[in-house]
py3Dmol code that shows the C-alpha trace and the ligand (Angstrom):
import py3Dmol

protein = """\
ATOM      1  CA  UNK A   1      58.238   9.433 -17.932  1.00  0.00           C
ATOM      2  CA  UNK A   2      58.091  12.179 -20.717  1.00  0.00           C
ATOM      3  CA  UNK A   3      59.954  15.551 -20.037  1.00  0.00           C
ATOM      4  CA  UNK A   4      58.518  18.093 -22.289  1.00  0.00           C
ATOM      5  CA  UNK A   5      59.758  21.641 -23.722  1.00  0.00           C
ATOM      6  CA  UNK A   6      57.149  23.850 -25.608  1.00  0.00           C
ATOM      7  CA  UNK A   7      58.391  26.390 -27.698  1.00  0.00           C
ATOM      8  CA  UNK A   8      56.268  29.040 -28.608  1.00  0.00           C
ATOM      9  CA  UNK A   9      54.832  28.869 -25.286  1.00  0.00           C
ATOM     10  CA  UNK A  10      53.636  32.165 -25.128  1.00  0.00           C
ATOM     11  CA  UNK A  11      51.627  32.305 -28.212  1.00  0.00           C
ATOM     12  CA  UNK A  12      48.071  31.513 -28.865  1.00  0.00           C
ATOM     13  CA  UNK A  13      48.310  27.669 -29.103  1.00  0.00           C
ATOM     14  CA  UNK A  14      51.276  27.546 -26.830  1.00  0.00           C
ATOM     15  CA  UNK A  15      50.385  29.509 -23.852  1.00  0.00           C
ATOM     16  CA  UNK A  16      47.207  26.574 -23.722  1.00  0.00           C
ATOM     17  CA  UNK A  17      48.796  23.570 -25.253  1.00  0.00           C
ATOM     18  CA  UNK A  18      51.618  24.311 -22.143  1.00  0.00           C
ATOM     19  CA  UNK A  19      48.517  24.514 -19.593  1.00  0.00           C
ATOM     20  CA  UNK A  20      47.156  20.962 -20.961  1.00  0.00           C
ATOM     21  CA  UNK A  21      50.580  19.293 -20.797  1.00  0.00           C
ATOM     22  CA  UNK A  22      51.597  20.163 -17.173  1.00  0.00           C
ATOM     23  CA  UNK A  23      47.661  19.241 -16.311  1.00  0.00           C
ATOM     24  CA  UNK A  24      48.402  15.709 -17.888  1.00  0.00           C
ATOM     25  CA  UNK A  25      52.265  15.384 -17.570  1.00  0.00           C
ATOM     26  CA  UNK A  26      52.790  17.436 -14.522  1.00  0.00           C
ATOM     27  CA  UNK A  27      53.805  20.579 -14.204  1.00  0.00           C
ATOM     28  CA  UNK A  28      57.288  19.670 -13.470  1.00  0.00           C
ATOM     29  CA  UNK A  29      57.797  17.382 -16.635  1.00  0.00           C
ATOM     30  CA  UNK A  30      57.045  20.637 -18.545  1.00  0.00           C
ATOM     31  CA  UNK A  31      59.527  23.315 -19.653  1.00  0.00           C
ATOM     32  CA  UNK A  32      57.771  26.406 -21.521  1.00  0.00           C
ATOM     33  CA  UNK A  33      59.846  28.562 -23.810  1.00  0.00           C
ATOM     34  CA  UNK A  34      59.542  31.223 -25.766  1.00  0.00           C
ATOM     35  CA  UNK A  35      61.954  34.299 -27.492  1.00  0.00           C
ATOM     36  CA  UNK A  36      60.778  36.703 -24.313  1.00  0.00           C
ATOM     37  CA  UNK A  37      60.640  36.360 -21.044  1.00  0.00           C
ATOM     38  CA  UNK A  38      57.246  35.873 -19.622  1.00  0.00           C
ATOM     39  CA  UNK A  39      55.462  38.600 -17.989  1.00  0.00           C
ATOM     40  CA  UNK A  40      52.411  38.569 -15.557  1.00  0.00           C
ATOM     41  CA  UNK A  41      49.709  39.179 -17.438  1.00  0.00           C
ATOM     42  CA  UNK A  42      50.828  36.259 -19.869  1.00  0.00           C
ATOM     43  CA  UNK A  43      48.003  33.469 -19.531  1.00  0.00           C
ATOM     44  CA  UNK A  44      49.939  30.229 -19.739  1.00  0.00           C
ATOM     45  CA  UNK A  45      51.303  27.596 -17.917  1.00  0.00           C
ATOM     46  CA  UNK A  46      52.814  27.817 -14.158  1.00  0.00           C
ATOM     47  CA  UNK A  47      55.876  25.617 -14.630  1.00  0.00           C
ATOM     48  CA  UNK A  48      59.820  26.207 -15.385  1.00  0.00           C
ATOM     49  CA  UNK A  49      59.898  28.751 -17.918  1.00  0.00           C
ATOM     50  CA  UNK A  50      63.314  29.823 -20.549  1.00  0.00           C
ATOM     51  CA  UNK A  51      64.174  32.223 -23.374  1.00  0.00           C
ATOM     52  CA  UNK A  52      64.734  29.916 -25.960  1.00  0.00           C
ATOM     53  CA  UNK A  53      65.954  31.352 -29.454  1.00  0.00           C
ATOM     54  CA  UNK A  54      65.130  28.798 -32.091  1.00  0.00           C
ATOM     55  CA  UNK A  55      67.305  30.142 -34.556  1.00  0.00           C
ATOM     56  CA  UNK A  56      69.663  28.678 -31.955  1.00  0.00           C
ATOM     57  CA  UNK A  57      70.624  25.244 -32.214  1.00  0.00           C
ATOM     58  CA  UNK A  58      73.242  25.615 -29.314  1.00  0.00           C
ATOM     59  CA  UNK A  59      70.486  27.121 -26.662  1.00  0.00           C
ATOM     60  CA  UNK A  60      68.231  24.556 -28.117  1.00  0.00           C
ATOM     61  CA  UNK A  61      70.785  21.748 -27.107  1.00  0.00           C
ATOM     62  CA  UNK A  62      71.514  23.372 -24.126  1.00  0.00           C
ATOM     63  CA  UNK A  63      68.196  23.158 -22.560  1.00  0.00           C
ATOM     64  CA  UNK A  64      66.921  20.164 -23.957  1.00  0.00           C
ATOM     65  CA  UNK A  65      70.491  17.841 -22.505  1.00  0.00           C
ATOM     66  CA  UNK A  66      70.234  19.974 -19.145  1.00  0.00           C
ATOM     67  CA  UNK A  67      66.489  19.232 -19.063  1.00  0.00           C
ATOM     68  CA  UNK A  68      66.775  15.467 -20.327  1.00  0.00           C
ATOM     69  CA  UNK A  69      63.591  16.852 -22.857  1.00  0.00           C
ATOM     70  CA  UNK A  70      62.244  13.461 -24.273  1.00  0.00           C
ATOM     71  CA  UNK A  71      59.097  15.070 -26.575  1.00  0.00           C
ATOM     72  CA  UNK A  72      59.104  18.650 -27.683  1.00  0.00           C
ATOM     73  CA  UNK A  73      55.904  20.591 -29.369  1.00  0.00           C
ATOM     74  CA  UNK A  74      57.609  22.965 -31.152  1.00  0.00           C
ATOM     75  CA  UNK A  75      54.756  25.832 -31.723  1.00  0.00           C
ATOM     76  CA  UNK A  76      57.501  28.853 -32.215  1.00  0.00           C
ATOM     77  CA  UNK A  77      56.472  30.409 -36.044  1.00  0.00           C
ATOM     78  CA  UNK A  78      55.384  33.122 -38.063  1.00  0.00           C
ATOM     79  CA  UNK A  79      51.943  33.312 -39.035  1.00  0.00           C
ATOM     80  CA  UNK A  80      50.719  34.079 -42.445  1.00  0.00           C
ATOM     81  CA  UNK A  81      50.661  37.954 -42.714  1.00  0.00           C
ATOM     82  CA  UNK A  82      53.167  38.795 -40.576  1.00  0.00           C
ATOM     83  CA  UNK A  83      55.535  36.098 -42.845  1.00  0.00           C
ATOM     84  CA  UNK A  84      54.164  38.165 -45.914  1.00  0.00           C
ATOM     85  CA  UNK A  85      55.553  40.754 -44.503  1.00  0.00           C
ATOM     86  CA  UNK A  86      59.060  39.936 -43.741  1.00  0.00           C
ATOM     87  CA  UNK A  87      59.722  36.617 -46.083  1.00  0.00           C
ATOM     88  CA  UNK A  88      63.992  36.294 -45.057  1.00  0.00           C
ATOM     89  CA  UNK A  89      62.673  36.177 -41.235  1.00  0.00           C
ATOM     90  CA  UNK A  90      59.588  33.496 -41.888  1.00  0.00           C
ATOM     91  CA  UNK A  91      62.272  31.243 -43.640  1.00  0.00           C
ATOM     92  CA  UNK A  92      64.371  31.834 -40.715  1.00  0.00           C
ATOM     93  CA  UNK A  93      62.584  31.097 -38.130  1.00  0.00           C
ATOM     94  CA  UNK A  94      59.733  28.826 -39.735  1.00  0.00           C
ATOM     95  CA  UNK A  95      62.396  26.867 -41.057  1.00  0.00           C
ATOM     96  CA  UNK A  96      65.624  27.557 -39.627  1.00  0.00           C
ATOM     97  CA  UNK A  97      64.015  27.142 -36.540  1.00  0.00           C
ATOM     98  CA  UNK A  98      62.494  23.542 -37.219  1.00  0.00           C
ATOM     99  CA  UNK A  99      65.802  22.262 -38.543  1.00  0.00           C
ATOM    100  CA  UNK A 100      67.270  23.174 -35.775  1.00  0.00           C
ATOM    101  CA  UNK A 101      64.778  21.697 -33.567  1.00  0.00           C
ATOM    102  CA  UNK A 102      64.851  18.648 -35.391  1.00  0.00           C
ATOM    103  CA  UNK A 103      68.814  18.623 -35.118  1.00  0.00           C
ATOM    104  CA  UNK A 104      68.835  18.297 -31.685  1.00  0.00           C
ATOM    105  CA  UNK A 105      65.613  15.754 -31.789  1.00  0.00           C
ATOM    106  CA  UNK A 106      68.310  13.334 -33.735  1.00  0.00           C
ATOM    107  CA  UNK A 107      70.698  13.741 -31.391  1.00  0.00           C
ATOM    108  CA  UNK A 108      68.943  13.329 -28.224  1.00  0.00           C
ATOM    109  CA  UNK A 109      66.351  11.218 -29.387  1.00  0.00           C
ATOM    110  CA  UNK A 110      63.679  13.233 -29.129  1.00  0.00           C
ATOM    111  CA  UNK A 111      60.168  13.107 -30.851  1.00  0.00           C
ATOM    112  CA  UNK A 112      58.957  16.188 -32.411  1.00  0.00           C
ATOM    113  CA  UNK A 113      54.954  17.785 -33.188  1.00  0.00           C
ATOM    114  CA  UNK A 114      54.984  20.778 -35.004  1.00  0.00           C
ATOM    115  CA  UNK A 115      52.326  22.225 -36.496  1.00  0.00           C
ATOM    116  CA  UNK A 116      51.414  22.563 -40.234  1.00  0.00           C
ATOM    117  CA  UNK A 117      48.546  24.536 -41.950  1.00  0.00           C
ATOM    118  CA  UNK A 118      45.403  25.059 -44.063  1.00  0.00           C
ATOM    119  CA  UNK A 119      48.205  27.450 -45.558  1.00  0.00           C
ATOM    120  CA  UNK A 120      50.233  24.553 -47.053  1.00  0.00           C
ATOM    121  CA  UNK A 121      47.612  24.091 -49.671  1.00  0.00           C
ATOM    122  CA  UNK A 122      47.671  26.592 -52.561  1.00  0.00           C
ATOM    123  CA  UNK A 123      45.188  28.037 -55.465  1.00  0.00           C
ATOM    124  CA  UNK A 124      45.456  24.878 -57.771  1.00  0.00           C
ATOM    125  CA  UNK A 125      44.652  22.422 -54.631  1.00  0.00           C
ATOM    126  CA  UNK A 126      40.961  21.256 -54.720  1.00  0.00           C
ATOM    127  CA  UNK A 127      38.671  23.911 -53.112  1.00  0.00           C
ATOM    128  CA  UNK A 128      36.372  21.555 -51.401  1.00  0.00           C
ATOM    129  CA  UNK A 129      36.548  18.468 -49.179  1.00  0.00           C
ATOM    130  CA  UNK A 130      40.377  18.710 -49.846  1.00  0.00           C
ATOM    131  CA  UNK A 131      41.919  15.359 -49.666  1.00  0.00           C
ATOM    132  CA  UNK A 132      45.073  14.531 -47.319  1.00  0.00           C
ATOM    133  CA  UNK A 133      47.039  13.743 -50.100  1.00  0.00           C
ATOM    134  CA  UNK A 134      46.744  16.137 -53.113  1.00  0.00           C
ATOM    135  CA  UNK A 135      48.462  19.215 -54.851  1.00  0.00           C
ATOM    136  CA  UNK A 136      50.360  21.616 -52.815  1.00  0.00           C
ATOM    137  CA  UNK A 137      51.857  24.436 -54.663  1.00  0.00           C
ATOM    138  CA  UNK A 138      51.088  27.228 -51.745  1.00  0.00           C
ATOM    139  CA  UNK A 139      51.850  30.766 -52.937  1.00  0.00           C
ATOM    140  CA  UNK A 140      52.962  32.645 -49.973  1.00  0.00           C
ATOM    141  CA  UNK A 141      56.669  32.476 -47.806  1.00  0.00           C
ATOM    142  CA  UNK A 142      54.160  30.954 -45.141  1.00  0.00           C
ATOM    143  CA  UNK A 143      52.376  28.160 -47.348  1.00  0.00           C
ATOM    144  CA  UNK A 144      56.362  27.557 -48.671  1.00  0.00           C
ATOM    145  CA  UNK A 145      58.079  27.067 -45.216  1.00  0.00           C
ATOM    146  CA  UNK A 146      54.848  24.975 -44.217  1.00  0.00           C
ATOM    147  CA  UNK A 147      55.274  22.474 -46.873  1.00  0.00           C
ATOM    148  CA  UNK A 148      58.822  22.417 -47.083  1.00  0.00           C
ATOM    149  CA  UNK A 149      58.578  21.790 -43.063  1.00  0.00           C
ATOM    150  CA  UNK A 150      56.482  18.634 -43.674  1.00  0.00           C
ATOM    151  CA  UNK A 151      58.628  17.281 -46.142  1.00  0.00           C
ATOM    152  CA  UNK A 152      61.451  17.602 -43.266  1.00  0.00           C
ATOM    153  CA  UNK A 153      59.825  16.028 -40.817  1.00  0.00           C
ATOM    154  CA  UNK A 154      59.071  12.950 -43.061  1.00  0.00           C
ATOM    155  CA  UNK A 155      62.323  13.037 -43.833  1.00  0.00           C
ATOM    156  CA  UNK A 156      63.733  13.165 -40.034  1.00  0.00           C
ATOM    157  CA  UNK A 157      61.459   9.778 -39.236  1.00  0.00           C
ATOM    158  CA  UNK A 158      62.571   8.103 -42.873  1.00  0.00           C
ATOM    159  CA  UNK A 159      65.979   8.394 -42.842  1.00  0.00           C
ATOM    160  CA  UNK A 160      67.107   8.998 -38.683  1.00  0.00           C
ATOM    161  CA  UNK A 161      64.171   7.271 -37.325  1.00  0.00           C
ATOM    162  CA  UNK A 162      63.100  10.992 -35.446  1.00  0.00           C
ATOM    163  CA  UNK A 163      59.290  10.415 -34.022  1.00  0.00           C
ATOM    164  CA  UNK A 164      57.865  13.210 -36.057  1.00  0.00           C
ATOM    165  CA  UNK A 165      54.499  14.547 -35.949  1.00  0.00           C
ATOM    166  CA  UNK A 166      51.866  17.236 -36.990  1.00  0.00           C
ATOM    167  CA  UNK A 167      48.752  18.559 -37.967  1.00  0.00           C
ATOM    168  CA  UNK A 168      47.798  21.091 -40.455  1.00  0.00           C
ATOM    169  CA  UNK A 169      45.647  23.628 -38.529  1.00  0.00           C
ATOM    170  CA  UNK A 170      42.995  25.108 -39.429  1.00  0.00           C
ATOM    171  CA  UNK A 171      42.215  28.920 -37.917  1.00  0.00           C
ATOM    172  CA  UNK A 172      42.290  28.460 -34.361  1.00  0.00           C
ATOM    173  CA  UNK A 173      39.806  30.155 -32.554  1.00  0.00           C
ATOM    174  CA  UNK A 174      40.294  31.370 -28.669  1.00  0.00           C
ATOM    175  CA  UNK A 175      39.391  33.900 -25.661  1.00  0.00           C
ATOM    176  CA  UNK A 176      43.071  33.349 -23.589  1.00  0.00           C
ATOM    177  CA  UNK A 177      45.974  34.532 -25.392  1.00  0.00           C
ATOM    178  CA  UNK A 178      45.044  36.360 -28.856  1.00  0.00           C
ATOM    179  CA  UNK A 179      46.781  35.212 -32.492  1.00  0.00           C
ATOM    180  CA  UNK A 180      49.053  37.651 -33.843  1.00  0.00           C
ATOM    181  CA  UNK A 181      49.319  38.092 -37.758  1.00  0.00           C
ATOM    182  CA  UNK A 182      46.972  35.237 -39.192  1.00  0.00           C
ATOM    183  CA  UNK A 183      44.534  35.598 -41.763  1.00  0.00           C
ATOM    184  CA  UNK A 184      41.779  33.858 -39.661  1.00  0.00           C
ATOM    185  CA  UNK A 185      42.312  36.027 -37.192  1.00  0.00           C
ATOM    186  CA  UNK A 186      39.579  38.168 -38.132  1.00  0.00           C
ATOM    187  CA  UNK A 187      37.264  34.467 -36.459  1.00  0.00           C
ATOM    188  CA  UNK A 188      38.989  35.334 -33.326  1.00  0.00           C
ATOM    189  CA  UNK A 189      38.651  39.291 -33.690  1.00  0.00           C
ATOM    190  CA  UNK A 190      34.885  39.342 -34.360  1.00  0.00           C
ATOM    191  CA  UNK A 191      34.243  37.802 -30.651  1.00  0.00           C
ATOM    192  CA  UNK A 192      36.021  40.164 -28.909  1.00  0.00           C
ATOM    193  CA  UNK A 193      34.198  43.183 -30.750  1.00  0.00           C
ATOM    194  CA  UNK A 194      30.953  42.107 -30.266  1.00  0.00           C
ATOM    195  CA  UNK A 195      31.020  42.075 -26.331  1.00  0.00           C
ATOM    196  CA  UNK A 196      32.882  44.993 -26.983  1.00  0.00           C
ATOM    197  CA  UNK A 197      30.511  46.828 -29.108  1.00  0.00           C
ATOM    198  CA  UNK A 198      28.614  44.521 -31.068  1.00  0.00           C
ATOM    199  CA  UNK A 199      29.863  45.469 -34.123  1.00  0.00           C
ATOM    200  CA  UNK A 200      32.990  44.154 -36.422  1.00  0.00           C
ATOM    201  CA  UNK A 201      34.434  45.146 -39.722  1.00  0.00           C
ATOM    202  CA  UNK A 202      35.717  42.352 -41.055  1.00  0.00           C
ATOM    203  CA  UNK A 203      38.887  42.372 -43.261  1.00  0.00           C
ATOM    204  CA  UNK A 204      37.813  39.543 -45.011  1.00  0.00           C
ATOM    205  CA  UNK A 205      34.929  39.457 -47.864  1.00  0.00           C
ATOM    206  CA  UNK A 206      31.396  37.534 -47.066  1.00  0.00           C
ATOM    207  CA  UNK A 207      31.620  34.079 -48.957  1.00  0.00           C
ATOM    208  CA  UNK A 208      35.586  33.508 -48.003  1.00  0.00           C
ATOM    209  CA  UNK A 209      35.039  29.705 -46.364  1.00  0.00           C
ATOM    210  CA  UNK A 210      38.120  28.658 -44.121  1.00  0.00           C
ATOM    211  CA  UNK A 211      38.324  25.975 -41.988  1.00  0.00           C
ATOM    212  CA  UNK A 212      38.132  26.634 -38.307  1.00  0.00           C
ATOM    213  CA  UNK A 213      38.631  24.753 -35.042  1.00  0.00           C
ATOM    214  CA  UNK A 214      37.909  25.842 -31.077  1.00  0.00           C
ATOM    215  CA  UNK A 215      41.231  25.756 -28.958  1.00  0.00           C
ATOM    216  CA  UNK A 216      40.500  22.543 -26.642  1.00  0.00           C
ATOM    217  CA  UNK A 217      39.966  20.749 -30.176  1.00  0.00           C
ATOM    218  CA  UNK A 218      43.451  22.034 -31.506  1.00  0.00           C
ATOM    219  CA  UNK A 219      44.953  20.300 -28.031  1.00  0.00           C
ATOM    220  CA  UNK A 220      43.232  17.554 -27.861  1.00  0.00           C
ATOM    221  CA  UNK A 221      44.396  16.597 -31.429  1.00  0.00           C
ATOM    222  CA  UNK A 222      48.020  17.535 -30.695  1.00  0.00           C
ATOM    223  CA  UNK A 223      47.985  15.363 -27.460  1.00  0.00           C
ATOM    224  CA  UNK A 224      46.305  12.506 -28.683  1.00  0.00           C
ATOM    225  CA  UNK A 225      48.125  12.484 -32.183  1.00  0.00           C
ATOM    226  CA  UNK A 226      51.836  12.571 -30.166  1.00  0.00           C
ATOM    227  CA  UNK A 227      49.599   9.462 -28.376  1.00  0.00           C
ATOM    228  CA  UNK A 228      49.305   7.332 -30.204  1.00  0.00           C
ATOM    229  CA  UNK A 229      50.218   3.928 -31.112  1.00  0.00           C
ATOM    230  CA  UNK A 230      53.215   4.515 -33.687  1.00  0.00           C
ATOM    231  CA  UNK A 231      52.326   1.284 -35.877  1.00  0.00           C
ATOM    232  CA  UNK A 232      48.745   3.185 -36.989  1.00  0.00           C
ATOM    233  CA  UNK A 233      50.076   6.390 -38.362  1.00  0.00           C
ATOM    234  CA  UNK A 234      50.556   6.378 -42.059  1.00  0.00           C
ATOM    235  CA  UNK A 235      50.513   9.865 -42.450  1.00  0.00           C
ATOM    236  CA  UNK A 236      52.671  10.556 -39.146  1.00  0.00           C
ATOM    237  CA  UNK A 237      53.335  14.174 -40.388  1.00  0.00           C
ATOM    238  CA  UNK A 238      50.442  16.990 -41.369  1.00  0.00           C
ATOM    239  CA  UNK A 239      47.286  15.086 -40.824  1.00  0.00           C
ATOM    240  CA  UNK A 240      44.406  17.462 -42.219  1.00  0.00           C
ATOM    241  CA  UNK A 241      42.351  18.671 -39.159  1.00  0.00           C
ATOM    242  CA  UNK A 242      39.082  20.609 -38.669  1.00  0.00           C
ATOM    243  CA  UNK A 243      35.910  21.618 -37.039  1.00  0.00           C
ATOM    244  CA  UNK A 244      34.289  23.611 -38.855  1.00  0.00           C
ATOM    245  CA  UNK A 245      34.146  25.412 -42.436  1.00  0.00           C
ATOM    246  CA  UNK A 246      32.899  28.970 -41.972  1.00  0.00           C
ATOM    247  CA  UNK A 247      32.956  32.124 -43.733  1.00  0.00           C
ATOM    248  CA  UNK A 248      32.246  35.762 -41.894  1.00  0.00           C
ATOM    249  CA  UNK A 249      28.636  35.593 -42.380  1.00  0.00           C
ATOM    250  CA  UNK A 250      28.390  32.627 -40.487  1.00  0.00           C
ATOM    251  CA  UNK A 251      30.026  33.587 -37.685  1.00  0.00           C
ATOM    252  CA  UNK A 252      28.030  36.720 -37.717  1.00  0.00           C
ATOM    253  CA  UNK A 253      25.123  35.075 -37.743  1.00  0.00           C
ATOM    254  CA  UNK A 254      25.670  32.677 -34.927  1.00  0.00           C
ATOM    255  CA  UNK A 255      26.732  35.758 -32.941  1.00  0.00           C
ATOM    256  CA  UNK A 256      23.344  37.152 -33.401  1.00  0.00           C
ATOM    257  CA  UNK A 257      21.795  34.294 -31.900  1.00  0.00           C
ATOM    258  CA  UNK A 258      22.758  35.651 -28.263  1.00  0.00           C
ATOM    259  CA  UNK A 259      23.278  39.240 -29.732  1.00  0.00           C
ATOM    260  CA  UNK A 260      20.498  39.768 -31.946  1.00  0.00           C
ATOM    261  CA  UNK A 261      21.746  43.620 -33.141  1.00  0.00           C
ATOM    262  CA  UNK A 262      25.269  42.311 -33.713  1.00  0.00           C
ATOM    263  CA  UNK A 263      26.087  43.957 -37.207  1.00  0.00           C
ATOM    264  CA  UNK A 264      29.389  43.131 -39.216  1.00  0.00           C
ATOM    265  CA  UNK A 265      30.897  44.938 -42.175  1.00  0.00           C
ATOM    266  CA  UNK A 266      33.634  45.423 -44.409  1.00  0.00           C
ATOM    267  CA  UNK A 267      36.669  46.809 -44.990  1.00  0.00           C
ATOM    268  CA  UNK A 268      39.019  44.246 -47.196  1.00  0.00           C
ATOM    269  CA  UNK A 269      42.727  43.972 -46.586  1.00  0.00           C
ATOM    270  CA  UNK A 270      44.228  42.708 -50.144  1.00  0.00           C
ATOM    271  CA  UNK A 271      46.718  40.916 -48.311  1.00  0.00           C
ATOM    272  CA  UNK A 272      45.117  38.410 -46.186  1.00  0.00           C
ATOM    273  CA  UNK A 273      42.109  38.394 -49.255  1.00  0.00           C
ATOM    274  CA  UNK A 274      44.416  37.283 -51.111  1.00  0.00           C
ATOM    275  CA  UNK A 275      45.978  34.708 -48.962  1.00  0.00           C
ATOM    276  CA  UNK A 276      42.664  33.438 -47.941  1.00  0.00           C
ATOM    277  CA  UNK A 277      41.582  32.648 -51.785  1.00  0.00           C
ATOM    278  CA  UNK A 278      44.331  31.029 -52.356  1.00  0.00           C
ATOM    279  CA  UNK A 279      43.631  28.463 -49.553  1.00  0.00           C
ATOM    280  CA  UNK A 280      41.004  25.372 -49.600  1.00  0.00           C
ATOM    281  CA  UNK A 281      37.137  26.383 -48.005  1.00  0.00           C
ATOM    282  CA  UNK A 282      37.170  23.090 -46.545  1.00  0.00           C
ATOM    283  CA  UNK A 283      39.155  20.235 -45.505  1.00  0.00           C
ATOM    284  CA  UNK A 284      38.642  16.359 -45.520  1.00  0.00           C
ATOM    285  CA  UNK A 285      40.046  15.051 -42.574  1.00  0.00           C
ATOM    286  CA  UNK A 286      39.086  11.287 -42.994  1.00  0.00           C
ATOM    287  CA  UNK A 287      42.639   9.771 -42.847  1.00  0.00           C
ATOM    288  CA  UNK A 288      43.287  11.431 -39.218  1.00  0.00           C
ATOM    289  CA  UNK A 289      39.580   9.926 -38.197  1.00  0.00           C
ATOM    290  CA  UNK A 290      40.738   6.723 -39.122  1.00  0.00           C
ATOM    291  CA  UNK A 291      44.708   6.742 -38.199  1.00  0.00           C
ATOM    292  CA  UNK A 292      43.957   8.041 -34.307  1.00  0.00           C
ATOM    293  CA  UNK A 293      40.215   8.593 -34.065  1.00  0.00           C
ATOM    294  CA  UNK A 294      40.384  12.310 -34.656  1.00  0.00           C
ATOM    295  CA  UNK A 295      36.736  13.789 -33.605  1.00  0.00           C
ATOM    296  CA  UNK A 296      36.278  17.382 -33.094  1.00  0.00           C
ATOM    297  CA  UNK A 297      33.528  18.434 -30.277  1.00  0.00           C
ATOM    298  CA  UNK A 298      32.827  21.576 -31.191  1.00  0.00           C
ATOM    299  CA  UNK A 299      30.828  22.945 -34.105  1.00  0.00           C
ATOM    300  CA  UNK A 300      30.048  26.395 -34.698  1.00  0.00           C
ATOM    301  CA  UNK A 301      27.443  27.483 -32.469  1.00  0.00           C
ATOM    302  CA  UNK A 302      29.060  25.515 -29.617  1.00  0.00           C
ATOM    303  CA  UNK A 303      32.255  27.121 -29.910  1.00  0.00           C
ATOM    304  CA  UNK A 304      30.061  30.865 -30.073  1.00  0.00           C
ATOM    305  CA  UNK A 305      27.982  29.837 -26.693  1.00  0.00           C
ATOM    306  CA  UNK A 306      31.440  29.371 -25.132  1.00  0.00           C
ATOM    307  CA  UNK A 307      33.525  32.335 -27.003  1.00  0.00           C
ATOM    308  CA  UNK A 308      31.036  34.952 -25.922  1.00  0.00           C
ATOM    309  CA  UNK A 309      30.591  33.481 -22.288  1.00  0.00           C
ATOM    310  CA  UNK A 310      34.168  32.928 -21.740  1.00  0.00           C
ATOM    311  CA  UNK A 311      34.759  36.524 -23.106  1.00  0.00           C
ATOM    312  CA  UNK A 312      31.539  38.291 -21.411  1.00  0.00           C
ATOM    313  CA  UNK A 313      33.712  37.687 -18.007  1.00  0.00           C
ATOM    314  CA  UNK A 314      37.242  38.289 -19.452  1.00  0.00           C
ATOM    315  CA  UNK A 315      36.186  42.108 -21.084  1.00  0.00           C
ATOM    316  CA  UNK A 316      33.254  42.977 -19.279  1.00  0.00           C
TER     317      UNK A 316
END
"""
ligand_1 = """\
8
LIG
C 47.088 31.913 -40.223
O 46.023 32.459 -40.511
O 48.190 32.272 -40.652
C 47.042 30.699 -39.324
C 46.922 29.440 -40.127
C 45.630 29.038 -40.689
O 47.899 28.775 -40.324
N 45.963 30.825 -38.394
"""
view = py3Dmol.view(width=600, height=400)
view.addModel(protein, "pdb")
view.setStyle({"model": 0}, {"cartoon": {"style": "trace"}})
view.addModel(ligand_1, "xyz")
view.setStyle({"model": 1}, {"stick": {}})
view.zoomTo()
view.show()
């Protein structure tokens, strides 16, 4: 039987990923973690909870021994602004933290998914369709820690035999627990501000195409990628992922197809702009298709039907 810690379990991915594992695992084959404690009004799973530290290979070792942890999803990072922001602490945890995590993995046997990103592609990475394999010169602390995080997980499986695994994410978009300090944030944002007053100024410019992907996608890939039958992956680590390629106007314009007066506008942040050019518009995610089945089931105006729904009884 698996025995499962989450980190990051009170972020956006983790707080649901954690739901979907004690659903299928059990809730007592599930440890959640994150660097706080967990208050009440934190939507996530109802099973053990710890602080965990990951810049803390001892508390890491502690738990996972005293739990007997066989898999851990190790969701604990900065996002791509906030890492902007404060470079010396994205290193540090974004990569501090997976060493660490991947420490203890070797020692206890462990297999590892983390997560990798749209953000480990860079400005001289093909724009469109971008292949799995292909340049990947990112040019943020984020896009740095991402790739040099999928080089160490490879190199965990190659040379210790760890059971690594990832995706690279596109922007995840969900009503539960909101994303702090991402640059497709703003796909998440515009939801919440039209129930709330059908308006949103966006801090991205019209015509910026990122890849996107509703929530149950994200855990369904993350679940069925740590799955599957070992002997099919090729790729094991940072399979390209998505559901959809969308820019602002899209979004808007799906909105307005259950609120017709819904108006968006602008007011750019040069930060994230500038992140977001640098990243592809849209991915090709053929090799996870074909390595594990990968099928999203949302598209756009699916996800929006369920986004505004979902939110309609949350805010109003
Ligand atoms: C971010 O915007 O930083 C993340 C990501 C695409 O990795 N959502």
């Amino acid at each position: 039987m698996k025995k499962i810690l989450v980190t990051g379990s009170l972020g956006q991915i983790g707080s649901e990923l954690a739901t979907a594992l004690c659903n299928r695992y059990g809730a007592n084959n599930v440890i959640i973690s994150d660097i706080r404690e967990k208050r009440s009004d934190d939507e996530t799973a109802e099973c053990k909870c710890a602080v965990l530290d990951v810049s803390n290979v001892k508390q890491i070792a502690r738990i996972v021994h005293e739990e007997k942890i066989t898999v851990i999803y190790h969701l604990a990072a900065l996002l791509s602004a906030t890492a902007e922001n404060n470079p010396q602490l994205a290193w540090d945890i974004n990569i501090n933290g997976l060493y660490n995590i991947l420490e203890v993995a070797r020692e206890y046997n462990c297999a590892v998914f983390t997560p990798s990103s749209i953000g480990a592609f860079g400005p001289t990475t093909p724009a469109e369709n971008t292949p799995q394999d292909t340049i990947q010169r990112p040019t943020t602390i984020y896009g740095v820690t991402k790739v040099a995080g999928e080089l160490l997980c490879d190199y965990y499986y190659k040379r210790f035999g760890v059971d690594t695994r990832g995706l690279r994410y596109p922007g995840i978009v969900s009503y539960k627990t909101l994303p702090g300090g991402g640059t497709t944030d703003y796909a998440v944002d515009i939801y919440y501000e039209a129930i709330k007053q059908k308006k949103y100024t966006c801090f991205l410019k019209a015509g910026t195409f990122l890849d996107m992907m509703y929530m149950p996608d994200a855990i369904k890939a993350a679940i069925d990628l740590m799955e599957v039958d070992p002997d099919r992956l090729a790729h094991r680590n940072a399979f390209n992922v998505t559901g959809m390629s969308v820019d602002p106007e899209k979004i808007a314009a799906s909105i307005r197809q259950h609120i017709p007066d819904f108006v968006i506008d602008y007011d750019i942040d040069p930060v994230r702009q500038g992140i977001a050019d640098s990243w592809p518009n849209s991915l090709d995610d053929s090799a996870a298709r074909e390595e594990w089945n990968w099928e999203p089931e949302y598209n756009l105006d699916r996800m929006t039907e369920e986004m505004l729904k979902c939110l309609k009884e949350k805010l109003l």
